[in-house]
Structures are given as C-alpha cells and as structure tokens.
MMTF fields as JSON, N, C-alpha, C and O atoms, coordinates in Angstrom:
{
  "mmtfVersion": "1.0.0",
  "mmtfProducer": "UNKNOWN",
  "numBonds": 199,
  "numAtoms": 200,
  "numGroups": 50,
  "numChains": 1,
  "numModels": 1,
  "chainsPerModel": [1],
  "groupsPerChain": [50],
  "chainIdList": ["A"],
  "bondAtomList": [4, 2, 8, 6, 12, 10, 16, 14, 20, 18, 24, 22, 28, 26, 32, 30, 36, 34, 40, 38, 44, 42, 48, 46, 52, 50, 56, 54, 60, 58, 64, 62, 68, 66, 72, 70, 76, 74, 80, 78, 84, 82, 88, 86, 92, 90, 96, 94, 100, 98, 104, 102, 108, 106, 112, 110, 116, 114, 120, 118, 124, 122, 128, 126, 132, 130, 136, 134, 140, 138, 144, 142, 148, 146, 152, 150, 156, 154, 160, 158, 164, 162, 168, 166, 172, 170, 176, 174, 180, 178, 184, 182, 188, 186, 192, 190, 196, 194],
  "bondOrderList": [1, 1, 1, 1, 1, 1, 1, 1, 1, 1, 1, 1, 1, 1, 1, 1, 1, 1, 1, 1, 1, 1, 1, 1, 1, 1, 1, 1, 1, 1, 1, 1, 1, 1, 1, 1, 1, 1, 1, 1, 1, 1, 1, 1, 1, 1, 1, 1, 1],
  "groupList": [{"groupName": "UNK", "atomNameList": ["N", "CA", "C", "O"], "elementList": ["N", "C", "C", "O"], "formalChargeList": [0, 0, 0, 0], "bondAtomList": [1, 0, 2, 1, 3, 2], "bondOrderList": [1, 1, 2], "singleLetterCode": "X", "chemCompType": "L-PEPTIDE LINKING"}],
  "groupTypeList": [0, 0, 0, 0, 0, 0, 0, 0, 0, 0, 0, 0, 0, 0, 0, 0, 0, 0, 0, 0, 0, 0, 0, 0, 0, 0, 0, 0, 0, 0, 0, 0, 0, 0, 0, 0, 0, 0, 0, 0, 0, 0, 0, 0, 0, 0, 0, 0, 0, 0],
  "groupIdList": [1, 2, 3, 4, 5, 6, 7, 8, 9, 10, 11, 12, 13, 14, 15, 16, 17, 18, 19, 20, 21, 22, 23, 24, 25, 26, 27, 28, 29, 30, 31, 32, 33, 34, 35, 36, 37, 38, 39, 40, 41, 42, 43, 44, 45, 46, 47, 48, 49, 50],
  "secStructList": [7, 2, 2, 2, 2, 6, 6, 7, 7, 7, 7, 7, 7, 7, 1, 7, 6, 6, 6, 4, 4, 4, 7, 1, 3, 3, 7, 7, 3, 3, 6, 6, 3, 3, 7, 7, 7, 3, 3, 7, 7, 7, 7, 7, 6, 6, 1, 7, 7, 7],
  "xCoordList": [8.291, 7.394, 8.132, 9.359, 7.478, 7.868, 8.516, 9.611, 8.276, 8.642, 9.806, 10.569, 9.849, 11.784, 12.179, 13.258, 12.175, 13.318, 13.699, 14.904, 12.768, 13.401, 13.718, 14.116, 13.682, 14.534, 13.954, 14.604, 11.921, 11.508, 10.066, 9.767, 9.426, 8.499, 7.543, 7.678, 6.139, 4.587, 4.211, 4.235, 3.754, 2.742, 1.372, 1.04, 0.8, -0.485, -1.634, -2.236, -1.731, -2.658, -4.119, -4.665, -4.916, -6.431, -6.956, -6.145, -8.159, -8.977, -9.151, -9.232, -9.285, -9.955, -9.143, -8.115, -9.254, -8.606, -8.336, -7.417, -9.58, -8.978, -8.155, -7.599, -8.166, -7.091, -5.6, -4.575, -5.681, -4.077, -3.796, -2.687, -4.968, -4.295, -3.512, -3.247, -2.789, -1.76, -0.843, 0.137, -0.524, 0.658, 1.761, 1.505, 3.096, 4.001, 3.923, 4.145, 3.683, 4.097, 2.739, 1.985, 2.494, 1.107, 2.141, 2.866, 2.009, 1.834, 0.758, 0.337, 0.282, -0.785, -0.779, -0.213, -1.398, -1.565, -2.914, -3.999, -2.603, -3.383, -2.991, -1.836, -3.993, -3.764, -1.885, -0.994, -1.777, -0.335, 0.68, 1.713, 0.498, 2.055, 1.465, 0.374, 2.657, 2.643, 2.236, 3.041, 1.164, 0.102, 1.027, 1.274, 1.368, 1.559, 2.789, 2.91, 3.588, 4.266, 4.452, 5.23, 3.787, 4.587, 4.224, 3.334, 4.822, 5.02, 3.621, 2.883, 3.459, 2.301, 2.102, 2.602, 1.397, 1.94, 0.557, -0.593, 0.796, 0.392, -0.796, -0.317, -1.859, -2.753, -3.221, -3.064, -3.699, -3.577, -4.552, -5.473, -4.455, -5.684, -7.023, -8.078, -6.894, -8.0, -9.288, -10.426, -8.581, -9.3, -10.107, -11.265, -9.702, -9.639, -12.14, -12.853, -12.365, -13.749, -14.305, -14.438, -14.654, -14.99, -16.276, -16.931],
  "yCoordList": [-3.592, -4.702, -5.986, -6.023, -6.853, -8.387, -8.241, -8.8, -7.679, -8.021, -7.024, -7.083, -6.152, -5.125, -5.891, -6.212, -6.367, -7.128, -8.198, -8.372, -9.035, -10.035, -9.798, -10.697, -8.375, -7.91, -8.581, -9.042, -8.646, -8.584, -7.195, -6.223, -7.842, -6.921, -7.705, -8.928, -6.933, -7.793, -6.587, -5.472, -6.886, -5.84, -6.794, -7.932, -5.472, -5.856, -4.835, -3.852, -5.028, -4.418, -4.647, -5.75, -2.964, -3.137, -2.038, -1.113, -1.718, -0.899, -0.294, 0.931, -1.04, -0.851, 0.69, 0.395, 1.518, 2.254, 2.27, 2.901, 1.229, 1.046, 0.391, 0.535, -0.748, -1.782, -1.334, -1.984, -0.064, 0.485, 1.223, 1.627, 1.351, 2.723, 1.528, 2.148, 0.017, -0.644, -0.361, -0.478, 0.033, 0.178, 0.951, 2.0, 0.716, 2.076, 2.923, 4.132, 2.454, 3.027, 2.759, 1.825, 3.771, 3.801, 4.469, 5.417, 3.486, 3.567, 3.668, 2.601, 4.555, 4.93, 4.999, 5.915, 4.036, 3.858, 4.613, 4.646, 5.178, 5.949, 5.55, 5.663, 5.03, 4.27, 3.943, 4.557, 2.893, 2.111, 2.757, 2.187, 4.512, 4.977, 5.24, 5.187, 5.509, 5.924, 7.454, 8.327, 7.727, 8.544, 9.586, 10.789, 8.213, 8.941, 7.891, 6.677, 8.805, 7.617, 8.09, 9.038, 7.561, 8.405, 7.788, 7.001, 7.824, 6.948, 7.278, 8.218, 6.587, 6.175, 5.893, 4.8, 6.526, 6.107, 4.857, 5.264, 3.672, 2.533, 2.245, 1.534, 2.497, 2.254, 0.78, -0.293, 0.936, -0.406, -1.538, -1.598, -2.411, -3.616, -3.496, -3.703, -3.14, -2.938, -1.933, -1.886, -1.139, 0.249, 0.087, 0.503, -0.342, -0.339, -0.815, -1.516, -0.2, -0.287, -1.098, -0.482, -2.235, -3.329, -3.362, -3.958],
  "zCoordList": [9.907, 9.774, 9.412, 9.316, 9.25, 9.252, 7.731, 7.788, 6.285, 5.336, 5.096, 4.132, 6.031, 6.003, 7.042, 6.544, 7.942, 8.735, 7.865, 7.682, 7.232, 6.185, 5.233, 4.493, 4.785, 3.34, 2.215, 1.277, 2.419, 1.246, 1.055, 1.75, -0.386, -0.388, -0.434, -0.391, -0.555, -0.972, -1.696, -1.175, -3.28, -3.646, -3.839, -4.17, -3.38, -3.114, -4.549, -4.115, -5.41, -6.565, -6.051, -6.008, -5.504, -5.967, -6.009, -6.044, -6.021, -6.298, -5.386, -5.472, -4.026, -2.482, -1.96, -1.349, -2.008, -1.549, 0.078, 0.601, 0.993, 2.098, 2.782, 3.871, 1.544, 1.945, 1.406, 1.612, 0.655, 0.523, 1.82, 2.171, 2.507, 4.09, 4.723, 5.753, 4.98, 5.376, 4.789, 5.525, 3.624, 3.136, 3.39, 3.982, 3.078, 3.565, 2.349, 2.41, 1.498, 0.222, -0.603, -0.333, -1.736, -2.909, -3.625, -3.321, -5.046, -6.224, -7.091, -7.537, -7.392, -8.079, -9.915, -10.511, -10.52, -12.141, -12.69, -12.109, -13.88, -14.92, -16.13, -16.541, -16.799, -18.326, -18.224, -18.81, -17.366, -17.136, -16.78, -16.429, -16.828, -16.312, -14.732, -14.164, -14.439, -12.654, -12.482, -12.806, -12.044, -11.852, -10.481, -10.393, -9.451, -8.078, -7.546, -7.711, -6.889, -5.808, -4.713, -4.605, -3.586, -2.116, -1.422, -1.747, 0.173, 1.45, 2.172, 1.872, 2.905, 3.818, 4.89, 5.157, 6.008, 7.102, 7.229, 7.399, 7.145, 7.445, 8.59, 9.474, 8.784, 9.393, 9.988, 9.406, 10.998, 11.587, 11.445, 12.26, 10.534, 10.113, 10.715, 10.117, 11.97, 13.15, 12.826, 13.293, 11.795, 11.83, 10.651, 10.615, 9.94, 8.339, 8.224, 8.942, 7.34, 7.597, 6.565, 5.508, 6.544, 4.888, 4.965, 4.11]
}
C-alpha cells in the first residue's frame, strides 16, 4: 500500500470493528494492555458495510 512504499505508518484507534477489516495489522486493548496482536488480510473499502 501507499504508506509501506513510503516507509510510514497510520494508526487508526476505534471501536468500529468494521472499519479495522482495512487494516494489515489489529492491535487489540483490554484495560490498556495489549489484549491481541495479529496480521490482517485488509479488505477492500468497497465492501466494508456503515
């Protein structure tokens, strides 16, 4: 994607659990520690249901 060819990141913090299916990656928080971490296969904006 556009933000690894330029050798940055975007975090994106919310609740929406559908707006995390873009992501490559979820980090998941529980009273502030890290609950979860694992890769994602990134779903396409198109799909996503609001």
């Amino acid at each position: 994607g556009v933000t690894h060819s330029a050798g940055t990141a975007v975090l994106v913090v919310t609740h929406n659990r559908e707006i995390a299916r873009v992501a490559d990656r979820i980090i998941e928080l529980s009273s502030g520690s890290i609950a979860a971490d694992r890769p994602n296969e990134p779903a396409d904006v198109s799909t996503l249901r609001w």
